[in-house]
C-alpha positions in Angstrom: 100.3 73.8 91.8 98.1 76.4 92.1 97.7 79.4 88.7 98.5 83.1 89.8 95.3 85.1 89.9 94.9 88.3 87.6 95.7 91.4 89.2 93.9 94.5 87.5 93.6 98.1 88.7 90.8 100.7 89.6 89.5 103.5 91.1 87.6 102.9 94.6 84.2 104.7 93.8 82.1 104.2 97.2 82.9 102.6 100.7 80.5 100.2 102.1 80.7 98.7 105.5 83.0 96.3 106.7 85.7 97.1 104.3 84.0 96.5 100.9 84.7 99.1 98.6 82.7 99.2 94.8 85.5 99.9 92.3 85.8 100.9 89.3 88.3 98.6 87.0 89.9 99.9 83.9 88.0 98.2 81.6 84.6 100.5 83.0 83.0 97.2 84.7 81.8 97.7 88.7 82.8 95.2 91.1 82.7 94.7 94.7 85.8 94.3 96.5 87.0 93.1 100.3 90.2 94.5 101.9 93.0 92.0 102.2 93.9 90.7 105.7 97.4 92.0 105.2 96.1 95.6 104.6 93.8 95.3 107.5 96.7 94.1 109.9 98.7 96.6 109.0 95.9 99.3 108.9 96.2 101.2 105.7 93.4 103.3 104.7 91.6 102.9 101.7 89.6 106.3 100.9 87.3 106.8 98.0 89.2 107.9 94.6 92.4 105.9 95.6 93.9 103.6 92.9 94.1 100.1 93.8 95.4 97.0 92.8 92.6 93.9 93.0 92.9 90.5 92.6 90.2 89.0 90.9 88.6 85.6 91.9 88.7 83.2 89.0 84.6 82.6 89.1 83.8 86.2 89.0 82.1 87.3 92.1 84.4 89.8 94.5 88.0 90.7 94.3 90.6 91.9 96.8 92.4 94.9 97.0 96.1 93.7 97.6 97.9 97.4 97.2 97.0 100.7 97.3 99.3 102.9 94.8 
């Protein structure tokens, strides 16, 4: 059976291209961050100083944002 991931939230700081986004989490790190394909399908914007809610990969590395609140 597969563990949940964590879920944290942050503050989108810069837009790159091809939906990556560098947020900023609530403990002050910097990560870089993919749009889920559920977000893309349905076609919500993600702007810079939106909160979101990012699932982090259990090796480090990128996360996803899964919600935008």
């Amino acid at each position: 059976m597969k563990e949940p991931k964590p879920n944290v939230n942050g503050v989108v700081t810069e837009a790159l291209p091809n939906t990556f986004f560098r947020v900023k989490l609530e403990d002050g790190r910097e990560i870089i961050t993919y749009l889920a394909g559920k977000m893309r399908m349905n076609r919500i914007r993600v702007l810079i100083g939106d909160k979101v809610k990012i699932e982090l990969e259990p090796y480090g590395g990128k996360g996803r944002i899964i919600q935008r609140m």
